[in-house]
C-alpha positions as CSV (number, residue, x, y, z in Angstrom):
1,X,6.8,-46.2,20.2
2,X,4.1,-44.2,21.4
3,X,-0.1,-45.5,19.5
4,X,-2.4,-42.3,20.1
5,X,-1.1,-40.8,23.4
6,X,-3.1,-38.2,23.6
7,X,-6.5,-40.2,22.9
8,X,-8.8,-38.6,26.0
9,X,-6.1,-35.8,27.3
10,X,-7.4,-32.4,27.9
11,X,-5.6,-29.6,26.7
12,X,-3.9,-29.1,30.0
13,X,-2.8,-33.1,30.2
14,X,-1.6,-32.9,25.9
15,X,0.8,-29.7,27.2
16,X,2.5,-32.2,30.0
17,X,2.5,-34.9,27.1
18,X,4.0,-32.7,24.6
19,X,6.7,-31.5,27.1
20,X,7.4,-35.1,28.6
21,X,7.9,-36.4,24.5
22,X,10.4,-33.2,23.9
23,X,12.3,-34.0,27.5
24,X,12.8,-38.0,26.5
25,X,14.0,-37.1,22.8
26,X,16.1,-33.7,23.5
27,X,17.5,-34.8,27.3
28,X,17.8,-38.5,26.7
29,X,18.3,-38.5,23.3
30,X,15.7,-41.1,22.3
31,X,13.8,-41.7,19.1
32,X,10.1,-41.4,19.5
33,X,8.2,-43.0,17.0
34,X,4.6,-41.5,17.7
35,X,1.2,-42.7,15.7
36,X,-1.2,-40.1,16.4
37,X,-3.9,-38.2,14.6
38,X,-3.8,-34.4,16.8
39,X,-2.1,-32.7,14.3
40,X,-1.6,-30.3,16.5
41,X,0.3,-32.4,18.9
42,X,1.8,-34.1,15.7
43,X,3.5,-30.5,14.6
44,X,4.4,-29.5,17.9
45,X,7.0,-32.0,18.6
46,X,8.1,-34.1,15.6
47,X,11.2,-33.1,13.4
48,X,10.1,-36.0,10.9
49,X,6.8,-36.9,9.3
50,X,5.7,-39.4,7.4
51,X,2.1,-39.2,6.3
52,X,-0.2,-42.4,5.6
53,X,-3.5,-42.7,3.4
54,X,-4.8,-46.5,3.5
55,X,-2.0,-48.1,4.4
56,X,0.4,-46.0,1.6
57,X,3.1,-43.4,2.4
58,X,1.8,-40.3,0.8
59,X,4.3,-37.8,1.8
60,X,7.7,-37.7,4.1
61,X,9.0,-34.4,5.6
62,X,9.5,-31.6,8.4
63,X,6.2,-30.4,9.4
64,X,6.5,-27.3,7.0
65,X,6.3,-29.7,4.1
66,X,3.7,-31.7,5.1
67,X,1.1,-29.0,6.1
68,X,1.9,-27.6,2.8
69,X,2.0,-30.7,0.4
70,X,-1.0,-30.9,-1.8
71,X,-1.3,-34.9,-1.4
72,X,-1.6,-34.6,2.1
73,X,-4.0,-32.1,2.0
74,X,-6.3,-34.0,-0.8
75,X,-6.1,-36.9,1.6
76,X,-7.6,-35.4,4.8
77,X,-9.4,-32.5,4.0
78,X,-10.6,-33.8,0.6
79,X,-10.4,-32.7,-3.0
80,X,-12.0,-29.2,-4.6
81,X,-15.0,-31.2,-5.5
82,X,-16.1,-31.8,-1.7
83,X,-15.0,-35.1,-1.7
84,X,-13.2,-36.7,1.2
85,X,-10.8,-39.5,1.3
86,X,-11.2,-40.5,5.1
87,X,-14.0,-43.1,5.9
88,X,-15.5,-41.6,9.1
């Protein structure tokens, strides 16, 4: 279980991360279970998602679905009318 590995990594360190996650999952055969908010990172290396708001599972899926489901995008980019769902 990995909580926000890539808080404070610069690009150069999230590229060592992102390999080192892919080496223990692919060459070890491990389950990562990684809490993270780089959604870059995020896409780059999980096979699963599942998608909070608040506390509630808003969507499940590969990382094709979830960049494209319409709850997820509600949730943290906001809705048409501006509004935002994430408390900053």
């Amino acid at each position: 279980m990995l909580d926000e590995p890539a808080a404070g990594l610069n690009p150069a360190e999230k590229l060592d991360l992102i390999e080192l996650i892919r080496r223990i999952r692919d060459e070890l055969g491990i389950s990562v279970l990684l809490i993270e908010h780089d959604m870059g990172l995020v896409m780059q290396i999980s096979e699963r998602i599942s998608v909070l708001d608040h506390g509630v599972i808003i969507a499940e899926g590969t990382p094709r679905q979830i960049q494209s489901d319409p709850r997820v995008i509600e949730a943290y980019l906001g809705r048409d009318d501006g509004e935002a769902f994430l408390d900053d």
